[in-house]
C-alpha positions as MATLAB code, in Angstrom:
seq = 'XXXXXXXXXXXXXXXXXXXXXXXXXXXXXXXXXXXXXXXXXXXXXXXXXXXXXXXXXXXXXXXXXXXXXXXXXXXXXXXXXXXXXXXXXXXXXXXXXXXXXXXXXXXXXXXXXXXXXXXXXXXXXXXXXXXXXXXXXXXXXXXXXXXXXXXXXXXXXXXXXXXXXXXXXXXXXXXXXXXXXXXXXXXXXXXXXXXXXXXXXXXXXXXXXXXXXXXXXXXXXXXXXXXXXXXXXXXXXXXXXXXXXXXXXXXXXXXXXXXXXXXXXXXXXXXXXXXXXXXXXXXXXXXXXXXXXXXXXXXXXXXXXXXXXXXXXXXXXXXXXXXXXXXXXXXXXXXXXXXXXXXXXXXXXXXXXXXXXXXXXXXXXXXXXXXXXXXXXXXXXXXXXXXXXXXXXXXXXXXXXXXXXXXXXXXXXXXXXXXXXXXXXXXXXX';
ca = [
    -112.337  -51.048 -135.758;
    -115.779  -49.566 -136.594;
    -114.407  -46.270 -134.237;
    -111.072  -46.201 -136.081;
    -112.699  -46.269 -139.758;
    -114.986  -43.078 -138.423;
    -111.543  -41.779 -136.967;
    -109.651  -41.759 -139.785;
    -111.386  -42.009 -142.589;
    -109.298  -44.583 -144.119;
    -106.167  -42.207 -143.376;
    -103.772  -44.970 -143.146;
    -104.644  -46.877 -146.414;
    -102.318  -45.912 -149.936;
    -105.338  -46.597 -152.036;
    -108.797  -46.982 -150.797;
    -110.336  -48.745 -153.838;
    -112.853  -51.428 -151.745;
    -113.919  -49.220 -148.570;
    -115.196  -51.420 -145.758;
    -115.707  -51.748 -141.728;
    -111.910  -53.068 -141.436;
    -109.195  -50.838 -141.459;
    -106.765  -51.527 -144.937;
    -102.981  -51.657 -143.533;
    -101.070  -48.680 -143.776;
     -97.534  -48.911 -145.876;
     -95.382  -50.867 -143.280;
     -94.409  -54.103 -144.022;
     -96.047  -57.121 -142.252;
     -93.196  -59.313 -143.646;
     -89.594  -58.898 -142.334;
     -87.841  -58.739 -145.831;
     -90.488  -58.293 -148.002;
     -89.614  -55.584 -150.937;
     -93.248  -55.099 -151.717;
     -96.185  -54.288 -149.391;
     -98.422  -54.731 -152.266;
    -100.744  -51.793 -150.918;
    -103.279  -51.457 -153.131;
    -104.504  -55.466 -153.744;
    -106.301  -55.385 -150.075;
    -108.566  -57.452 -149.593;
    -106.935  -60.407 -152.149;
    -105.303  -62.986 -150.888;
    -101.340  -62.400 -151.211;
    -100.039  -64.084 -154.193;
     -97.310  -66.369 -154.274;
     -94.028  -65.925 -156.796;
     -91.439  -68.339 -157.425;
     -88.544  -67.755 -154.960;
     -85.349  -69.378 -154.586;
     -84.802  -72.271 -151.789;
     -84.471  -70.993 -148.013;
     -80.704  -71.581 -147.447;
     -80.884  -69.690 -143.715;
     -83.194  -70.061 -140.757;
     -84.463  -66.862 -139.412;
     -84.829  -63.518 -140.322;
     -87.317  -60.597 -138.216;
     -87.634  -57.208 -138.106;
     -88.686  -54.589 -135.548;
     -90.352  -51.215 -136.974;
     -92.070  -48.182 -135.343;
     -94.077  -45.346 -137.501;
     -95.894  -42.538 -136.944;
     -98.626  -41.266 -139.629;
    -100.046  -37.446 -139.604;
    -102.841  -35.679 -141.901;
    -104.593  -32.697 -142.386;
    -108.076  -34.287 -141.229;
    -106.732  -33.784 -137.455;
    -105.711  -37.697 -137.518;
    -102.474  -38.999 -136.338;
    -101.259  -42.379 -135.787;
     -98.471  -44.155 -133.988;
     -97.528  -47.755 -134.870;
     -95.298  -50.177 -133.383;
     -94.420  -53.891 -134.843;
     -92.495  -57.001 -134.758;
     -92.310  -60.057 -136.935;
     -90.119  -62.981 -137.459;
     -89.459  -65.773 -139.358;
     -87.882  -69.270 -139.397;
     -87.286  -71.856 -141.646;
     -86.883  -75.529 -141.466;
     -86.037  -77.387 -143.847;
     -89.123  -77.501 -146.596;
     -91.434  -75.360 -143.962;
     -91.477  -71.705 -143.020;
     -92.810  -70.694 -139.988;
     -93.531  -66.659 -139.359;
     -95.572  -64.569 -137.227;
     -96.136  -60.492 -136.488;
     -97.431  -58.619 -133.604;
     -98.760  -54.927 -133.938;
    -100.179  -52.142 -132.485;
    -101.588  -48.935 -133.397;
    -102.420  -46.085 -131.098;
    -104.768  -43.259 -132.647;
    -105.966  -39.609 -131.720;
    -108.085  -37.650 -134.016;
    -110.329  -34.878 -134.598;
    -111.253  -35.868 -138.534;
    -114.287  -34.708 -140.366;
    -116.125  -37.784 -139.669;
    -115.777  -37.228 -135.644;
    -116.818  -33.616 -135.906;
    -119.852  -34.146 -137.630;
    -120.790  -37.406 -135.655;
    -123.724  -36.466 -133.252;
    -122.281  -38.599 -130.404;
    -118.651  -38.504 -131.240;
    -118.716  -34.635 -131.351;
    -120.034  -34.186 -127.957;
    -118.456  -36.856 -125.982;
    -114.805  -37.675 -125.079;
    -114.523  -41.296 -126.381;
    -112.060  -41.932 -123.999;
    -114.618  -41.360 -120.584;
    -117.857  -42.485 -122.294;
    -117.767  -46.075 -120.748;
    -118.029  -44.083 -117.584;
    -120.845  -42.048 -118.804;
    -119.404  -38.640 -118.013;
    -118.516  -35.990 -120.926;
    -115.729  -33.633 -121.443;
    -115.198  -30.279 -123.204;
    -112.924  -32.462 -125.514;
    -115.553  -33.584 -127.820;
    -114.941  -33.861 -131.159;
    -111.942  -35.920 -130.631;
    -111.274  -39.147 -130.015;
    -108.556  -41.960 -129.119;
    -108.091  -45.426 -129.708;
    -105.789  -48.584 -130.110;
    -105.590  -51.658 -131.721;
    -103.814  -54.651 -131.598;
    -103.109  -57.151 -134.428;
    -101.567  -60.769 -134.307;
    -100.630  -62.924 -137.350;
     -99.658  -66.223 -137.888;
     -98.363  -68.187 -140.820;
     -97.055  -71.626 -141.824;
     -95.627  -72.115 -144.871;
     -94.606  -75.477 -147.299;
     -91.958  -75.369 -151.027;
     -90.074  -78.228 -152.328;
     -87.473  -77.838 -155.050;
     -89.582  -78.251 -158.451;
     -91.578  -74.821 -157.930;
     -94.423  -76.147 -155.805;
     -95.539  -73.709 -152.778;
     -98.559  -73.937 -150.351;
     -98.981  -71.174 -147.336;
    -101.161  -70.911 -144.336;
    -102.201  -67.535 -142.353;
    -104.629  -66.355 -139.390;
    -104.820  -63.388 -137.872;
    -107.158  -61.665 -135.149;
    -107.110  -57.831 -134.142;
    -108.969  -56.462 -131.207;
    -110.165  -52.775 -130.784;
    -112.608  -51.293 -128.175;
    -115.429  -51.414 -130.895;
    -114.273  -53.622 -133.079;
    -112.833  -57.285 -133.377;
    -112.440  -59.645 -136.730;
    -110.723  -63.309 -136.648;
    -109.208  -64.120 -140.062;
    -107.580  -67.246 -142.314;
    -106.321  -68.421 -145.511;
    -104.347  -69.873 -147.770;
    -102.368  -69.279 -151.000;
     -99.860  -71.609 -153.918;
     -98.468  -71.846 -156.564;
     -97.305  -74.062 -159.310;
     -93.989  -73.808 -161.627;
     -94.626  -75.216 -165.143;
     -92.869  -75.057 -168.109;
     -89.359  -75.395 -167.281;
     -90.031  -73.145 -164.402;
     -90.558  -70.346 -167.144;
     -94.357  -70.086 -166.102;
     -96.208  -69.670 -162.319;
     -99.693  -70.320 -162.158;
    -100.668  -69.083 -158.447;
    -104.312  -68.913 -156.471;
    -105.798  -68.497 -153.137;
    -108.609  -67.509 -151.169;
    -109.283  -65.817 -147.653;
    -112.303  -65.531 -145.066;
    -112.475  -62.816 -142.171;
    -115.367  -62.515 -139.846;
    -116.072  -58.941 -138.538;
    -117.658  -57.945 -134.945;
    -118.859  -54.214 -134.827;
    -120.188  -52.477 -131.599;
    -119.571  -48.875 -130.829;
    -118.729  -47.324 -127.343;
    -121.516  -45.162 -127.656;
    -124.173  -47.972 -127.352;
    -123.335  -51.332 -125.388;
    -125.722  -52.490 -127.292;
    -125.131  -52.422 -130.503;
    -123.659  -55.402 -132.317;
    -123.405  -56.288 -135.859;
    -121.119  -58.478 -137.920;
    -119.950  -59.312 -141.729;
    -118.221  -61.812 -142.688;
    -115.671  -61.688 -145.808;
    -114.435  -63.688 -148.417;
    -111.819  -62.947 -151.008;
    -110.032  -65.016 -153.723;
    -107.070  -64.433 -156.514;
    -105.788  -66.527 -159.390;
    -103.004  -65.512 -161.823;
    -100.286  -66.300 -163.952;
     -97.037  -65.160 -163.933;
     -94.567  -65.595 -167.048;
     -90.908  -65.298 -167.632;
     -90.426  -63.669 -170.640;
     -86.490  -63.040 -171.119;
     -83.578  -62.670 -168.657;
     -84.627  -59.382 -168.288;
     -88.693  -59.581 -168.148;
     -91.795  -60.917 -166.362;
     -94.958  -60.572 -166.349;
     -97.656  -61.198 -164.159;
    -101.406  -61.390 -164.409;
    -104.007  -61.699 -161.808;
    -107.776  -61.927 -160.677;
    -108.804  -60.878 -157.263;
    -111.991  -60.954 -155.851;
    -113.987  -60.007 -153.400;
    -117.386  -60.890 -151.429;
    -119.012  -58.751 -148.262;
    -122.430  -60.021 -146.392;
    -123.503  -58.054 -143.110;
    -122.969  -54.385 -142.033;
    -121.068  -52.379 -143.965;
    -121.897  -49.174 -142.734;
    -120.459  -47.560 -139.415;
    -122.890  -46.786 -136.245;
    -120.828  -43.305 -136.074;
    -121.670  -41.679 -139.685;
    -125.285  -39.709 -140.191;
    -126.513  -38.231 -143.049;
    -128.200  -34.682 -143.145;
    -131.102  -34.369 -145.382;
    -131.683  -31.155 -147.208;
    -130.014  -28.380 -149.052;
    -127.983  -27.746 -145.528;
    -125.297  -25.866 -144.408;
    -122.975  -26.325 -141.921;
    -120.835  -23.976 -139.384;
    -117.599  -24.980 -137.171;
    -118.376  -24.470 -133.197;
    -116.635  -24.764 -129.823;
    -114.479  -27.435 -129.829;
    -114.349  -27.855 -133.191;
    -117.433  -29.893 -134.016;
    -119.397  -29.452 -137.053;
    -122.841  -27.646 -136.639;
    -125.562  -28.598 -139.493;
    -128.043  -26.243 -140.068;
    -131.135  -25.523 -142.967;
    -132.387  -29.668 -142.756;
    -134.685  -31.639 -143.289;
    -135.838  -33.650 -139.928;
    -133.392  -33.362 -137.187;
    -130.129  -31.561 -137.528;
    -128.223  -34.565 -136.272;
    -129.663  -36.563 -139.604;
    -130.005  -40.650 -139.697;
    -127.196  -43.077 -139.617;
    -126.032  -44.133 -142.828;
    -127.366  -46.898 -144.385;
    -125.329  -49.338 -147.159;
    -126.641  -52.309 -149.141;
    -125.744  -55.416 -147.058;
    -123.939  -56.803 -149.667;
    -121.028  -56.569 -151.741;
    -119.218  -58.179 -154.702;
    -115.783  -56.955 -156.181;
    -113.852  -57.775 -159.098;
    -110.398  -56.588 -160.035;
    -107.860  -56.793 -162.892;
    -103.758  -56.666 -162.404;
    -100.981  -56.582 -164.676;
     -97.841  -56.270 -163.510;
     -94.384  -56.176 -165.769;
     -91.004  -56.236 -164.091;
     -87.533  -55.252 -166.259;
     -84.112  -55.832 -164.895;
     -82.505  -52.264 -166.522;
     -78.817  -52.679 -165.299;
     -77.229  -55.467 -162.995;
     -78.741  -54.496 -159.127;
     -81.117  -51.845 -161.099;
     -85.172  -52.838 -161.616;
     -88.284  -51.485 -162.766;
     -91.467  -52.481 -161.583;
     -95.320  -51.307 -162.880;
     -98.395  -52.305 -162.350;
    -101.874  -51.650 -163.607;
    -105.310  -52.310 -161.996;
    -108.771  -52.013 -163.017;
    -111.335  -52.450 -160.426;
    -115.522  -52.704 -160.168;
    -117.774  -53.545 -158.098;
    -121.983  -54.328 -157.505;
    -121.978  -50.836 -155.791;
    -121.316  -49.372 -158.756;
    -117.769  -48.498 -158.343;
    -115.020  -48.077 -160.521;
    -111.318  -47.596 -159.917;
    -108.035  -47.608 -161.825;
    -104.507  -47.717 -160.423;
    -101.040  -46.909 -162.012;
     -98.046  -47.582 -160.351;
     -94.348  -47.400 -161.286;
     -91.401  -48.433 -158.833;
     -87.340  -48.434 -159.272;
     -85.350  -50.320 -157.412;
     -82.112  -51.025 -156.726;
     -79.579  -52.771 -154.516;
     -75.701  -52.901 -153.486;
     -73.091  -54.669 -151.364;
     -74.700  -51.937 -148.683;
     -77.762  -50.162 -149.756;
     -81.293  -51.194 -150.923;
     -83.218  -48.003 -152.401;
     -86.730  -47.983 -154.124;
     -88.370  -45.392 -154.757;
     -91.864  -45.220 -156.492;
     -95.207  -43.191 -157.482;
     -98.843  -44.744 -157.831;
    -101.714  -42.816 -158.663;
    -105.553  -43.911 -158.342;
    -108.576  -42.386 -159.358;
    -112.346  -44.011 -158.598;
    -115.955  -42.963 -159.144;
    -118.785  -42.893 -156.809;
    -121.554  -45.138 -155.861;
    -124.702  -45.428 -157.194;
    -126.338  -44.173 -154.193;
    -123.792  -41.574 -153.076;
    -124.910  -37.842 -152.585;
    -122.856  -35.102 -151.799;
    -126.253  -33.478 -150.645;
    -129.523  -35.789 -150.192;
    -131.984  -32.950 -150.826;
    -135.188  -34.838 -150.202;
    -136.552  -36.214 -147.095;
    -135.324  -39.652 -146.011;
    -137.763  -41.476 -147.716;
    -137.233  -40.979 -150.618;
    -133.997  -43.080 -150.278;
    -132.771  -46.973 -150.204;
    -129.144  -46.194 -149.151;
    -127.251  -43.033 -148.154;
    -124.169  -42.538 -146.345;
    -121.658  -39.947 -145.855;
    -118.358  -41.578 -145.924;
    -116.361  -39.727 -148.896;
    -114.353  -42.877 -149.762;
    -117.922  -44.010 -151.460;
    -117.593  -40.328 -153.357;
    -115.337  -39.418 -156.554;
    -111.352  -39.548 -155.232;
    -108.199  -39.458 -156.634;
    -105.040  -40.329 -155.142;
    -101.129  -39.675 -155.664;
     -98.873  -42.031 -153.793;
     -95.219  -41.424 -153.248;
     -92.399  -43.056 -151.067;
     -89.009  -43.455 -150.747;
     -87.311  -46.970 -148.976;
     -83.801  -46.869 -147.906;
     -81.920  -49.985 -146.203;
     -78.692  -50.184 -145.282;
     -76.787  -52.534 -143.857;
     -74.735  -52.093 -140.721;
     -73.763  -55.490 -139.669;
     -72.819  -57.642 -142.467;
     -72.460  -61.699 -141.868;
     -69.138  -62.704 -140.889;
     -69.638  -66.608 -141.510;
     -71.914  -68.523 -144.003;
     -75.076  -69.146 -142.369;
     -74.813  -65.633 -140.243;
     -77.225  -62.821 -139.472;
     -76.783  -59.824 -141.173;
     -78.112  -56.463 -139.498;
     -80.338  -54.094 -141.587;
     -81.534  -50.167 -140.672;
     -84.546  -49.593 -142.509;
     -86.499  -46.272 -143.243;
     -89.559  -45.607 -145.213;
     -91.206  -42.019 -146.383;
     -94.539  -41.881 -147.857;
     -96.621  -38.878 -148.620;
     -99.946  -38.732 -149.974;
    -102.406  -36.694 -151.327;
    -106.273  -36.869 -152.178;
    -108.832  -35.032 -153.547;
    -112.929  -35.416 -152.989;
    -114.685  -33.642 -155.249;
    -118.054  -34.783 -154.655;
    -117.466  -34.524 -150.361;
    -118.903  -30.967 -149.212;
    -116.685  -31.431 -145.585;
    -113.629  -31.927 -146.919;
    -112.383  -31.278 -150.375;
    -109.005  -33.105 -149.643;
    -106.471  -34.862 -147.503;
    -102.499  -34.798 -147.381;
    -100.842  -36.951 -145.144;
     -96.838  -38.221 -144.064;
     -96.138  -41.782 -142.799;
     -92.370  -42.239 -141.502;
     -91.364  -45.782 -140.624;
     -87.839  -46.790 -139.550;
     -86.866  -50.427 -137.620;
     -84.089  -52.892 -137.769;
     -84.022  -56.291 -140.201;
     -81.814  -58.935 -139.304;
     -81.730  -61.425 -142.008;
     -79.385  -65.024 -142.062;
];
């Protein structure tokens, strides 16, 4: 995953607020009929909300995207999940895989990504294609999940996803609690992912960090119209955090665009081709999340949501978001905005103008830089088979635009990013 991150620059993720070696998921839902992807809470476990009793057995959902940007980076994903419930327990699992091609900033200006066709390196042999690259991954989830009737709820996950460079093997678990007549949620849960980075430019080179993340909340029912919800999340990092394909130029330098396309650094200190970056080893996150939900009209909601984030790096991020929904005999629609805006690490640079030692850290991956984000998407479902019987499936065609745009001030490559994700598949739900 280490070669994707340099690939794409975290192309695929809505909001980048906790930049790491793993890949955030791009907007397509991991769950067959789940309303909310809940984009920008990565890296915190997924919180539970009170739901009504399973009365049907199965539901899945088959889906197929394709991402584009204008850092050269596009991305083609397939998926399938399912579902199945028995009884008190809920059984579910998703397989994915994404296929990538690029020519981003951060493979230009790599010294040994910019000169060697990724795909032929484990051969040794080079090709006039550098300053691209290609790559796959494959992702398999797992989860088991337990309710009864009087608003208790425990649920199980693992997962493990595989890439040329790059593997990580993942669990956790969430609840929740009804209290109060039901009126009142208190939810919680906590995750662990261990991270193996290599690179396909040296065999070896191996390095690993392990994760840890947690949430608690509360969520309140405040009329037949309102809720509220209130969470924690949090976050701990320990091991490499950096990626074996960034270096950072030292010096007032400038920089030219040669054959090929690969980025040419000139005016440095030290070598031309610069150090790789270098990132404390560890990290600790915190984050803050309101979220208010208002029924306007019968099959007509409002969602928003508002997150404050920090970090021991020195980071700090906030996150509006505002979502309308609604639903008929036939059609599900949402359609929402979020916006995000973040400042830099302490040790970010656009320019480190001294010599190398005169530095702890330094990197040059612009999701460490200032960034702001817009977010916007449209989701349309509509169903084409409806159940005939009680207990039957109902067939669902799904379709998803998202468009997004960012801005790096403080990034001397690349002063901004737009991108497109389009994601259509079939839901069957009982």
């Amino acid at each position: 995953m280490a070669l994707l991150v340099a690939a794409t620059g975290d192309a695929l993720a809505q909001e980048p607020p906790q930049p790491s070696p793993e890949v955030p998921g791009y907007p397509l839902p991991v769950a067959p009929t789940a309303p909310d992807d809940d984009e920008d809470d990565e890296g915190a476990p997924e919180s539970v909300a009170p739901q009504e009793p399973v009365a049907h057995p199965m539901s899945g959902a088959i889906r197929t995207g394709i991402y584009a940007d204008g850092d050269q980076t596009y991305v083609f994903r397939v998926l399938g999940a399912i579902a199945a419930a028995f009884n008190r327990w809920t059984v579910s699992g998703s397989v994915s895989a994404d296929v990538v091609s690029s020519a981003s900033v951060d493979v230009r200006s790599s010294p040994g990504l910019s000169k060697v066709d990724v795909v032929s390196s484990a051969s040794g042999t080079t090709s006039t294609s550098g300053g691209t690259m290609t790559d796959r991954r494959f992702q398999v989830t797992g989860g088991l999940g337990w309710k009864d009737d009087d608003g208790h709820a425990v649920n199980f996950s693992a997962s493990f996803a595989n890439e040329r460079d790059y593997n990580s093997v993942g669990g956790g678990f969430n609840g929740s609690i009804d209290v109060f007549h039901r009126m009142t949620t208190l939810l919680g849960g906590i995750r662990f992912t261990g991270n193996f980075i290599g690179s396909v430019l040296d065999p070896t080179f191996s390095q690993r960090m392990v994760d840890l993340g947690w949430s608690a909340g509360v969520a309140q029912v405040l009329s037949r119209k309102d809720a509220l919800r209130l969470r924690y999340d949090g976050g701990y990092s320990d091991g490499y955090q950096a990626s074996p394909y960034r270096n950072v130029r030292f010096g007032d330098w400038r920089f030219t665009v040669g054959d090929y396309q690969h980025i040419i650094f000139s005016n440095t200190i030290g070598s031309a081709d610069g150090l790789p970056e270098t990132v404390p080893a560890t990290r600790l996150q915190h984050a803050l999340v309101l979220e208010w939900l208002h029924s306007l009209l019968p099959g007509l909601g409002l969602h928003t949501e508002a997150r404050l984030g920090i970090d021991s790096w020195g980071m700090k991020s906030a996150t509006g978001a505002l979502d309308l929904r609604t639903a008929s005999g036939q059609w599900r629609v949402e359609v929402g905005y979020r916006f995000y805006i973040q400042s830099s690490a302490d040790f970010y640079q656009s320019k480190y103008t001294l010599a190398p030692s005169n530095y702890s850290y330094f990197t040059s991956d612009k999701e460490l830089g200032r960034e702001t984000g817009h977010v916007a998407h449209l989701d349309v479902s509509r169903v084409l088979l409806p159940s005939r019987r009680p207990g039957g499936a109902s067939l669902l065609f799904d379709g998803r635009l998202t468009g997004m745009y960012y801005t790096y001030p403080d990034f001397v490559l690349l002063g901004s990013r737009a991108g497109i994700f389009l994601d259509l598949g079939f839901t069957w739900e009982n």
